[in-house]
VOPAGU-2260 file (C-alpha; in pm, 1 decimal, decimal comma):
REM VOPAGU-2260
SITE   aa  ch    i         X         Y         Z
SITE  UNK   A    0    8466,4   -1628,5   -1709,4
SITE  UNK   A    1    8505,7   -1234,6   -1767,4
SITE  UNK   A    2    8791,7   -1130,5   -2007,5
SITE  UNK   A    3    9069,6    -888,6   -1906,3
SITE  UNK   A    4    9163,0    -592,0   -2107,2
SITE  UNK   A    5    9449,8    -334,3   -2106,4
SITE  UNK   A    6    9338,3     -24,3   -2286,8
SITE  UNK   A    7    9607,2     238,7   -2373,9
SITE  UNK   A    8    9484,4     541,4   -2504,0
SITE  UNK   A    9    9611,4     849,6   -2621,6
SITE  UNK   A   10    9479,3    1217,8   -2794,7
SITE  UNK   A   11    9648,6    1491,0   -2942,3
SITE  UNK   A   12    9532,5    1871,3   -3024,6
SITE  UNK   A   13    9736,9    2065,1   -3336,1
SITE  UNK   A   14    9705,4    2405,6   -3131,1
SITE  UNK   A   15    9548,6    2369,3   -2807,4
SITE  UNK   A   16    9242,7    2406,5   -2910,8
SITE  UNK   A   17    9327,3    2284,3   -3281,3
SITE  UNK   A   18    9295,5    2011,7   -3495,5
SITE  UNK   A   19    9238,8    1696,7   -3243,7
SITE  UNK   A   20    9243,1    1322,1   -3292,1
SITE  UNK   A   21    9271,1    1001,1   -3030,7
SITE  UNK   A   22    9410,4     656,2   -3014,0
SITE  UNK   A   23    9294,4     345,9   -2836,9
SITE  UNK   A   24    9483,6       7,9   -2821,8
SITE  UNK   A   25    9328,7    -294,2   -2686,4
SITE  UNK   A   26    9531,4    -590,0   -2538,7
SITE  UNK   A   27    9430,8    -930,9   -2426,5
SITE  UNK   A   28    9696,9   -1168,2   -2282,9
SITE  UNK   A   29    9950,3    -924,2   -2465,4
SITE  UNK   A   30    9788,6    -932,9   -2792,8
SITE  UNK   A   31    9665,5    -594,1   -2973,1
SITE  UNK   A   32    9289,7    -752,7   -3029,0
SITE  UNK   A   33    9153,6    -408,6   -3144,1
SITE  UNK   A   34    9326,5     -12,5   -3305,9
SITE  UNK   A   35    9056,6     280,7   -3199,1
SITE  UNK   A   36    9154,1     622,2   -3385,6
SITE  UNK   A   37    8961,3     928,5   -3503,1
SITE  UNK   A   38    8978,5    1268,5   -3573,1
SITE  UNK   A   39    8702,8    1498,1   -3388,2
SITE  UNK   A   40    8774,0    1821,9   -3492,1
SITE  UNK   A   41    8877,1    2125,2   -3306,5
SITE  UNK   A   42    8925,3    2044,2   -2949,0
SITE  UNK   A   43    9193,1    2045,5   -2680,4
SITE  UNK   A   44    9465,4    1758,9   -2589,8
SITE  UNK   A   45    9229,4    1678,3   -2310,1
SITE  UNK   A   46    8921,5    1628,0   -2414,7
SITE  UNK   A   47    9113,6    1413,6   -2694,5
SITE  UNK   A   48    9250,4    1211,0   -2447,4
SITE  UNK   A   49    8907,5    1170,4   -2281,4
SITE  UNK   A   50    8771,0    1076,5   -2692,1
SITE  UNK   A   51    9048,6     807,3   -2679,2
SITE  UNK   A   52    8919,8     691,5   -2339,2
SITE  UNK   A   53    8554,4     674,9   -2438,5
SITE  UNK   A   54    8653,4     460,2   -2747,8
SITE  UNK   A   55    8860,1     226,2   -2590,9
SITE  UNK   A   56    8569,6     149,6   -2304,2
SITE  UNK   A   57    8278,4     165,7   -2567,9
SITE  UNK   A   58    8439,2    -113,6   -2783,3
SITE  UNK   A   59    8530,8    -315,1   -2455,5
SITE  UNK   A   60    8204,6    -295,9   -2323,0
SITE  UNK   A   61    8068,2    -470,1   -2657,2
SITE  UNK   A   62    8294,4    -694,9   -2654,2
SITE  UNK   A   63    8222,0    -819,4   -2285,8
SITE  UNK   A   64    8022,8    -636,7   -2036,0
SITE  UNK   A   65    8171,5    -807,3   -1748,6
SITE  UNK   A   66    8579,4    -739,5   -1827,4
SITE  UNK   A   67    8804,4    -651,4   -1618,5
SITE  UNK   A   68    9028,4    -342,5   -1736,7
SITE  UNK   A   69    9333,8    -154,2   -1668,6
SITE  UNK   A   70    9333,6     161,9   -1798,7
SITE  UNK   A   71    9737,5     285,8   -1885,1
SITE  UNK   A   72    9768,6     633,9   -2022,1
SITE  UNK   A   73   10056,1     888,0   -2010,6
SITE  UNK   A   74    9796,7    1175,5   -1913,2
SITE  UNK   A   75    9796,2    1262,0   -1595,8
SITE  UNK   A   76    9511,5    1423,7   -1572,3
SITE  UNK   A   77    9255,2    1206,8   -1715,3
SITE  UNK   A   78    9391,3     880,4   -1443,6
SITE  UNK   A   79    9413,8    1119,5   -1165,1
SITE  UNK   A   80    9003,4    1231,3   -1264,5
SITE  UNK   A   81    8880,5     942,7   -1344,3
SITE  UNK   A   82    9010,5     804,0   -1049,0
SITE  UNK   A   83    8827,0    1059,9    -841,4
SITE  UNK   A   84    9137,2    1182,2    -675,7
SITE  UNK   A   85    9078,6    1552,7    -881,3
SITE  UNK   A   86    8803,4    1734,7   -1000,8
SITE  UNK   A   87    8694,3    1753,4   -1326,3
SITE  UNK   A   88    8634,5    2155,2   -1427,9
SITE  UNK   A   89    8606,3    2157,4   -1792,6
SITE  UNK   A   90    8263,5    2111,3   -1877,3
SITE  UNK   A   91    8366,2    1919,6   -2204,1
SITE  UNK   A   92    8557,4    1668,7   -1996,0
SITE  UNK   A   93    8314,0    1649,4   -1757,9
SITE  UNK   A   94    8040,0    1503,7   -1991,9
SITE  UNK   A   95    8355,1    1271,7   -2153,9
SITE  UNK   A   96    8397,5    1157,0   -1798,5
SITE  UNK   A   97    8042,5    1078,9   -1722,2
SITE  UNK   A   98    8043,8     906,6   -2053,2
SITE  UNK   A   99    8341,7     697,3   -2015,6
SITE  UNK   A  100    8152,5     602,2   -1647,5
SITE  UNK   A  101    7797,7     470,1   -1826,4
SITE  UNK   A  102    8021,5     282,3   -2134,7
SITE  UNK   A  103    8114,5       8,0   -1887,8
SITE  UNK   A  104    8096,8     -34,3   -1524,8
SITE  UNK   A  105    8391,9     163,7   -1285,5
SITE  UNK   A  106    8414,4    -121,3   -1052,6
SITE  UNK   A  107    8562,5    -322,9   -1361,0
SITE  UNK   A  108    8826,3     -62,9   -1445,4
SITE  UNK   A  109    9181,6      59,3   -1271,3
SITE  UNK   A  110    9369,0     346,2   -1398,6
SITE  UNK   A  111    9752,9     363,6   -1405,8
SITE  UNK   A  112    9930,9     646,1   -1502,1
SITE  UNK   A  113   10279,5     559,5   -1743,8
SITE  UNK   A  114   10542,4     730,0   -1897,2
SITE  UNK   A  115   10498,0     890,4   -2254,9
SITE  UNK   A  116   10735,0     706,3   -2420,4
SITE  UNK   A  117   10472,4     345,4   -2290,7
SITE  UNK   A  118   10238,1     518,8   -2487,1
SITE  UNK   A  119   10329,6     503,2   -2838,1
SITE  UNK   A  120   10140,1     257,7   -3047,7
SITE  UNK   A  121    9815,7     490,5   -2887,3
SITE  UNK   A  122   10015,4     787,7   -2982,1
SITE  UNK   A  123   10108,4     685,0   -3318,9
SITE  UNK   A  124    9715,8     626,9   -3376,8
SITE  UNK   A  125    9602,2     991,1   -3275,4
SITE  UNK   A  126    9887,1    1110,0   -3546,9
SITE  UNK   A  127    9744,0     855,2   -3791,6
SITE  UNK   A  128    9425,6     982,8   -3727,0
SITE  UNK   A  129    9532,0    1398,0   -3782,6
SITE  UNK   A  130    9735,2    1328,1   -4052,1
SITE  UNK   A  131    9408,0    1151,9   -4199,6
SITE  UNK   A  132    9190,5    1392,2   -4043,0
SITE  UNK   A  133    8984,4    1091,6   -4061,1
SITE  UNK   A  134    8958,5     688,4   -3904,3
SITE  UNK   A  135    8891,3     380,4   -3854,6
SITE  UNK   A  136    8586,7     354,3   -3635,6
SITE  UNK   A  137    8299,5     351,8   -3869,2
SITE  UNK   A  138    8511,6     106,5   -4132,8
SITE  UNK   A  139    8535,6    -129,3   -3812,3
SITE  UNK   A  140    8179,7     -98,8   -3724,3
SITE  UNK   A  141    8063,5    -172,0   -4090,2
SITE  UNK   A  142    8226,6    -462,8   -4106,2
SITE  UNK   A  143    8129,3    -601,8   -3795,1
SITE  UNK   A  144    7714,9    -506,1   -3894,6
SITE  UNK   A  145    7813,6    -668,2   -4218,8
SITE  UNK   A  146    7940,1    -982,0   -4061,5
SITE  UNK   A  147    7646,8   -1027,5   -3782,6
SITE  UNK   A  148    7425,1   -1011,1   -4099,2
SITE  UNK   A  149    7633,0   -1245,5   -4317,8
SITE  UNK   A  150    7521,5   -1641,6   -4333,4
SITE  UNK   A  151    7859,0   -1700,1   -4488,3
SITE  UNK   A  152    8086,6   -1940,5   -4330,8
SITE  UNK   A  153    8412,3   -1860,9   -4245,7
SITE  UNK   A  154    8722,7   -2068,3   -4264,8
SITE  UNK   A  155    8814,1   -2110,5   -3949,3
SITE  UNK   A  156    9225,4   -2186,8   -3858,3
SITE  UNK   A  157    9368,0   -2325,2   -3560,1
SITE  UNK   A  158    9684,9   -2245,9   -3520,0
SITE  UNK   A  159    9901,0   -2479,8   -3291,3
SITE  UNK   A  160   10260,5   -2411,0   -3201,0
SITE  UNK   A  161   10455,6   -2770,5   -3163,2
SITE  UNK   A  162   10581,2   -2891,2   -2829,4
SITE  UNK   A  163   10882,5   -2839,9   -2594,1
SITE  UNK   A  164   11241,4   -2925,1   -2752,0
SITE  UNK   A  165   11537,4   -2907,6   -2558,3
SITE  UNK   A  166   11610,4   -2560,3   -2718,2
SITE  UNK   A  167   11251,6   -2412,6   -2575,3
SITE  UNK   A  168   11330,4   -2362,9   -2188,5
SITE  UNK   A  169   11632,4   -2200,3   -2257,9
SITE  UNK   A  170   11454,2   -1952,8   -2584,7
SITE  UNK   A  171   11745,8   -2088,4   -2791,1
SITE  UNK   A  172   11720,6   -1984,7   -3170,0
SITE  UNK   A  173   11541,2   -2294,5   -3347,0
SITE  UNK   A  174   11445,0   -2194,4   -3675,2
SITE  UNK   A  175   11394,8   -2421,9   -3983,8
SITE  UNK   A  176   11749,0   -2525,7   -4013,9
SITE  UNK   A  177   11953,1   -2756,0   -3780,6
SITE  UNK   A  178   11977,1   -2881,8   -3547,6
SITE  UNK   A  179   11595,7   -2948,9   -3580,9
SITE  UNK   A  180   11554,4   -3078,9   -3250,3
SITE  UNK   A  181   11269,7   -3362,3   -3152,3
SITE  UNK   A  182   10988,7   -3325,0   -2878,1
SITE  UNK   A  183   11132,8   -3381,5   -2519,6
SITE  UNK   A  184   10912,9   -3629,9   -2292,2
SITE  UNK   A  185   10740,5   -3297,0   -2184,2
SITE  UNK   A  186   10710,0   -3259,1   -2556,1
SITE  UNK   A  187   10519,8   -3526,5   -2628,4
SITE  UNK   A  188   10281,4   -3474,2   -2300,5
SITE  UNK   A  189   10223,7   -3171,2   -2422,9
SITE  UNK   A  190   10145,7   -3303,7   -2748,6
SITE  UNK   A  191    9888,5   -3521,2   -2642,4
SITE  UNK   A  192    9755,1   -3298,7   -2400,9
SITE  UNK   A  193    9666,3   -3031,8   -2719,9
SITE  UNK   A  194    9537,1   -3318,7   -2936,2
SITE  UNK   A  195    9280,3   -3416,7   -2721,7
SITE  UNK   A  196    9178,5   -3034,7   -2722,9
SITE  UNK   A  197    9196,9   -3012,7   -3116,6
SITE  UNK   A  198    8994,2   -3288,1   -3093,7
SITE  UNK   A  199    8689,8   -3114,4   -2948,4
SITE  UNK   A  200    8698,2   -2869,7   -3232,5
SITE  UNK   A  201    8614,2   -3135,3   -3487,1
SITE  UNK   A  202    8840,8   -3052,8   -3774,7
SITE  UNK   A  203    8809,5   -3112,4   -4149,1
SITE  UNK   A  204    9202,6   -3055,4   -4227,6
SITE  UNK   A  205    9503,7   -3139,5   -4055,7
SITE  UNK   A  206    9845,0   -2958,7   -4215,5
SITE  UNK   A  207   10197,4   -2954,9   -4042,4
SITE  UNK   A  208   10514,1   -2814,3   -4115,5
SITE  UNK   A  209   10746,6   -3081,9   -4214,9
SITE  UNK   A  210   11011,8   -3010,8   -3936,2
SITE  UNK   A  211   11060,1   -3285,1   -3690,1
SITE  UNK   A  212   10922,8   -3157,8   -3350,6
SITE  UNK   A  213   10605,4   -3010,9   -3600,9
SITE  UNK   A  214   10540,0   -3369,1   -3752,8
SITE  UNK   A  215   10614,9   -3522,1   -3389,0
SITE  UNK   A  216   10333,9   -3291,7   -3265,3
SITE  UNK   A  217   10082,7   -3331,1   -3606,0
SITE  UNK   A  218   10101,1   -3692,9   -3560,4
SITE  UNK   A  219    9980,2   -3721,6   -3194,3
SITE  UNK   A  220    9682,8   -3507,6   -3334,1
SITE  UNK   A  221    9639,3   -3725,0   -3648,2
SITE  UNK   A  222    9572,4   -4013,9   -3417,6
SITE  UNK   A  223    9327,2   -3811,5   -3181,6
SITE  UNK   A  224    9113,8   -3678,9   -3474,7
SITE  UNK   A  225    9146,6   -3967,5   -3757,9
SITE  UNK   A  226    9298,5   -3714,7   -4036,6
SITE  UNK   A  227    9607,7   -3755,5   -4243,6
SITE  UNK   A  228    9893,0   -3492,7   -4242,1
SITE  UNK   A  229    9937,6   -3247,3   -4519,7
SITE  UNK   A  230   10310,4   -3130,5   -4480,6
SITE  UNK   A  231   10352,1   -2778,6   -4631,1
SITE  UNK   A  232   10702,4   -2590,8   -4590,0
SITE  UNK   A  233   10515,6   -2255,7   -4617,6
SITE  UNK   A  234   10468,3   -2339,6   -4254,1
SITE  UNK   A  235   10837,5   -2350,2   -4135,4
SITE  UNK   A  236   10957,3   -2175,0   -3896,8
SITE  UNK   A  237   11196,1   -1838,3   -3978,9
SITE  UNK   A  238   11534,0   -1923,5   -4060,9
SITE  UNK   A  239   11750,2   -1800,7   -3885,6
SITE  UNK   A  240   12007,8   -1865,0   -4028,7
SITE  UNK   A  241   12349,3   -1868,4   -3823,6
SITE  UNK   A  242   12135,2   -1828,3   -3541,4
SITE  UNK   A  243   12005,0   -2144,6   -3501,8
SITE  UNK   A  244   12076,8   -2320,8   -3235,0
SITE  UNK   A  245   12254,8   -2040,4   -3006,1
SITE  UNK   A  246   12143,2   -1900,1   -2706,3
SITE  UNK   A  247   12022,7   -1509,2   -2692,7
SITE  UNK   A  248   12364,7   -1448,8   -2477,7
SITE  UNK   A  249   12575,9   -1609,6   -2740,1
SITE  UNK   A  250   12460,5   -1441,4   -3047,8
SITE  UNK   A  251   12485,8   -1115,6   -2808,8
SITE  UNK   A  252   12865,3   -1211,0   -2772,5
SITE  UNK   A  253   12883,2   -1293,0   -3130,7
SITE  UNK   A  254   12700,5   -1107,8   -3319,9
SITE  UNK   A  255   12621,6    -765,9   -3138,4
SITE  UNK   A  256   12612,1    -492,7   -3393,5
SITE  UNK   A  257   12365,7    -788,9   -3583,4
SITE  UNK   A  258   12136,4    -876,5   -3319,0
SITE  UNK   A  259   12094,7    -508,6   -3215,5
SITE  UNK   A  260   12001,2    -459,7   -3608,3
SITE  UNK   A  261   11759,4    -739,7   -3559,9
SITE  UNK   A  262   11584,7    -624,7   -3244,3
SITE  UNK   A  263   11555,4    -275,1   -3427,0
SITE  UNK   A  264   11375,5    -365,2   -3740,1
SITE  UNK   A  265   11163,8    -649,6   -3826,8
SITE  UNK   A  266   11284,0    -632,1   -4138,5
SITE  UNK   A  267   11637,7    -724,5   -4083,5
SITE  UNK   A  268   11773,9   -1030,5   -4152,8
SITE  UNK   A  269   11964,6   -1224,4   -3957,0
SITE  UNK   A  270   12300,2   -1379,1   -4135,4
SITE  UNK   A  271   12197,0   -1596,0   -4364,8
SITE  UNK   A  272   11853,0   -1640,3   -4234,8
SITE  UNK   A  273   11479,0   -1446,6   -4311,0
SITE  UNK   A  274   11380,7   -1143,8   -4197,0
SITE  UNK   A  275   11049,5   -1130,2   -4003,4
SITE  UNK   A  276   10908,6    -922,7   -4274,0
SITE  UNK   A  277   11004,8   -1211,3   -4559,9
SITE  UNK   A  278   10801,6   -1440,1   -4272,2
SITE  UNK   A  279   10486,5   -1234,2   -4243,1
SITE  UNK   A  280   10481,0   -1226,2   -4664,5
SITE  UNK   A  281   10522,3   -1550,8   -4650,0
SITE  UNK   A  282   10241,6   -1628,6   -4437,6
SITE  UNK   A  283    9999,2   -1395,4   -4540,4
SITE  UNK   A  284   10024,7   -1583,6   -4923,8
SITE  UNK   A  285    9950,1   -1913,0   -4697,8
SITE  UNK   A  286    9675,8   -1790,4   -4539,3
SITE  UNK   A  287    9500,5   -1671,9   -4869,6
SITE  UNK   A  288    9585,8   -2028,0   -4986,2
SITE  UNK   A  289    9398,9   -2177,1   -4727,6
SITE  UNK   A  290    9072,8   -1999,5   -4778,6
SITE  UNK   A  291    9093,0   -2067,1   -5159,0
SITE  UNK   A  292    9156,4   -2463,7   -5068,7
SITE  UNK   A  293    8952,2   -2546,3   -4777,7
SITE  UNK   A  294    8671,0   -2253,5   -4792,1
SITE  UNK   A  295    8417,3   -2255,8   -4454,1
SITE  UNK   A  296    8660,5   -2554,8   -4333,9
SITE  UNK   A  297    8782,0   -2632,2   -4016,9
SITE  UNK   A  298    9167,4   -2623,2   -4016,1
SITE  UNK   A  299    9453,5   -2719,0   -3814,8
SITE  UNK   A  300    9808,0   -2583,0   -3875,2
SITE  UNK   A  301   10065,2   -2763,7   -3653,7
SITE  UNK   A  302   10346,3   -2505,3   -3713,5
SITE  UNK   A  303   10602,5   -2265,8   -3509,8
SITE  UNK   A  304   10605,2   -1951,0   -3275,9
SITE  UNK   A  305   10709,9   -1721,8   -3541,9
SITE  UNK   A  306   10370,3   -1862,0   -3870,7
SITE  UNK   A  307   10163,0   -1782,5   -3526,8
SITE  UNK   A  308   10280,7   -1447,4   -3474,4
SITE  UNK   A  309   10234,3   -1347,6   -3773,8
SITE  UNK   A  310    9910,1   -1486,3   -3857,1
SITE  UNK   A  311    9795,0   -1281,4   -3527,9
SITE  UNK   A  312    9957,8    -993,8   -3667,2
SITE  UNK   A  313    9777,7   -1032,2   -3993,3
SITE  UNK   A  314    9461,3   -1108,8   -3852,7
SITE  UNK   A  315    9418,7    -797,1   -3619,4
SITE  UNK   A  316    9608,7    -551,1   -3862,5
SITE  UNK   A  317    9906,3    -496,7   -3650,2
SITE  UNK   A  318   10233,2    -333,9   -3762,9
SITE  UNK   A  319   10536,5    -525,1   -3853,7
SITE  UNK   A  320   10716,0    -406,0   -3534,5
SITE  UNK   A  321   10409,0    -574,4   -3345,1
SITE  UNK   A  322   10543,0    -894,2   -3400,6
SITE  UNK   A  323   10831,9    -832,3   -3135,1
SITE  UNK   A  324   10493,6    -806,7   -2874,4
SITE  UNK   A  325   10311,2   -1147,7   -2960,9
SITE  UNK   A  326   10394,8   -1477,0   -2833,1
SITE  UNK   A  327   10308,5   -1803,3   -2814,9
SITE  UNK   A  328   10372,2   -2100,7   -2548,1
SITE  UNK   A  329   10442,1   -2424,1   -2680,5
SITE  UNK   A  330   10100,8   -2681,5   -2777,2
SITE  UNK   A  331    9899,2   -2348,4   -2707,1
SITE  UNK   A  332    9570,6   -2283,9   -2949,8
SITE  UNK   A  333    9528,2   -1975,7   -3139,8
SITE  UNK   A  334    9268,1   -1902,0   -3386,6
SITE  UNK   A  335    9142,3   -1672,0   -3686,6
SITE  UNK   A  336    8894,6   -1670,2   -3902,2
SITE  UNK   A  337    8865,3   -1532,7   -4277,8
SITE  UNK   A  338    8570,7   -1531,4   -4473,9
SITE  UNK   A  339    8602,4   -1599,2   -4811,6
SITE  UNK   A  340    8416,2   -1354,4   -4986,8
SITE  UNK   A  341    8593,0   -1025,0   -4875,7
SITE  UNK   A  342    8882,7   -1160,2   -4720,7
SITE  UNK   A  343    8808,0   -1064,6   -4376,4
SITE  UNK   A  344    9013,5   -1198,4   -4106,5
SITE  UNK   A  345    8921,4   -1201,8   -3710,5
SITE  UNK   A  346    9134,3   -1311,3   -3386,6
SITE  UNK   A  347    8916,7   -1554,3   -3216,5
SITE  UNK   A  348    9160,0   -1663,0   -2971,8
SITE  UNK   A  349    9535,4   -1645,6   -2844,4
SITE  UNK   A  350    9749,3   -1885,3   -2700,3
SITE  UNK   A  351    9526,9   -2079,6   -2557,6
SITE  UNK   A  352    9669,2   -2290,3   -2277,3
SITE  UNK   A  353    9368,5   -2459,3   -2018,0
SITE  UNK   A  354    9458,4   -2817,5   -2150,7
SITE  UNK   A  355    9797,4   -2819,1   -2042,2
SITE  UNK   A  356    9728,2   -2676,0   -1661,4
């Protein structure tokens, strides 16, 4: 089945002409899977929001010829000519346009025109890229020719977030403290449902966090692929502290000035809990640990919404903020891998849910 891609993409021009870079963010199922940004010289905010196009469709196109993709940018001009609602004049842009049209098939791709301020992480990359009058698309392509070349064996991680509690349907805080709910009957389905998936993927190691709906989950797994359960607290969930327990609308009532402070930095604390910054720390430690235990193993970590995130986050090279844009469903898959040797680390897959449909 062909994937589906939203591409945001943005350019910039110091002086118009001037110094000009672009940016190019690639979503699947709401997860950044790939950051495009590079500086090309002098050149005008157009035709560096047609280089931010380009990148974004060229790196697609490898990816998966067939995709589907919606094109969002806050340009106005390059959706309304690619589109073919207006002409294309500039003779720069028009050989960016016809290139954007060969990287991967217009049939495949809508454009959608959005507001600036929907534009950011793009934007934020054609700064990164001026300011560095430099990027990040050769370093990405070395790596990849180094890792299509490479007969070493990555560790490969499969993430999988526990089942339903009676705190999920209602997104009630649930952290690592109490009231450390169990698995609900839909729980445990769900549980079973995800072993017999995990099962398929043959796996060397099975660790869980030690929380009760994680071990509830781990052990319908342990019985589907024959492996004991190595319990690890690295894996809890975030504290949260006060939080736990309460309902978005009652911490809102409770704790506004707090929560607002929360939503606004990832690394704020809630009261007497962790900050999602402490988390991703946290879990980028474990995930070095892994690859120095269990190197070109097969792993399964039974563990929470917040380890996933931010092994996602880790994996793709996202920003701290990004972690407010990931999530995961409950007995969903992800995956990463990391190759021992360098370090590497690779999204393979995100919230994977076709077992429990």
């Amino acid at each position: 089945m062909a994937r589906h891609f939203v591409l945001t993409a943005d350019g910039g021009s110091r002086g118009n002409p001037g110094h000009a870079g672009y940016g190019a963010v690639v979503h699947e199922n709401n997860v950044v899977i790939a950051e495009l940004y590079d500086y090309i010289g002098t050149a005008t905010n157009n035709v560096a929001e047609y280089n931010g196009l380009l990148a974004g469709l060229v790196a697609i196109h490898q990816m998966d010829p067939e995709a589907k993709v919606d094109v969002r940018m806050d340009s106005k001009l390059v959706v309304e000519q690619m589109s073919g609602r207006w002409q294309i004049k500039h003779p720069d842009m028009r050989t960016l346009a016809q290139e954007a049209r060969a990287a991967h098939a217009p049939s495949l791709i809508t454009y959608t025109w959005i507001p600036r301020e929907e534009n950011s992480h793009a934007d934020r990359l054609a700064n990164r890229a001026l300011d560095e009058r430099g990027g990040n698309l050769a370093q990405q392509q070395n790596y990849l020719t180094e890792r299509l070349r490479s007969d070493e064996a990555p560790t490969m991680i499969y993430f999988v977030r526990h089942g339903e509690t009676i705190l999920t349907p209602d997104r009630k805080f649930s952290g690592s403290g109490e009231p450390n709910p169990p698995l609900t009957d839909e729980g445990q389905a769900q549980a079973v449902a995800v072993a017999a998936e995990v099962a398929k993927l043959t796996p060397e190691v099975l660790i869980a966090s030690p929380l009760l709906r994680t071990t509830q989950t781990a052990q319908a797994i342990a019985a589907a692929v024959d492996l004991p359960i190595i319990f690890d607290e690295v894996w809890f969930e975030c504290s949260f502290g006060a939080w736990d327990g309460m309902s978005v609308d009652e911490v809102r009532q409770a704790y506004p000035k707090e929560y607002q402070a929360w939503l606004s930095s990832s690394a704020y604390a809630p009261p007497q809990g962790e900050s999602y910054d402490a988390l991703g720390w946290r879990i980028d430690e474990a995930l070095n640990d892994l690859v120095a235990l269990y190197p070109g193993q097969r792993i399964v970590v039974v563990t929470h919404n917040g380890p996933i995130k931010q092994a996602i986050r880790l994996a793709i090279g996202g920003s701290p903020e990004s972690i407010f844009h990931i999530d995961v469903a409950p007995c969903s898959i992800s995956a990463i891998s990391i190759w021992p040797s360098d370090s590497l680390r690779a999204l393979r897959a995100a919230n994977e849910r076709g077992h429990l449909r």
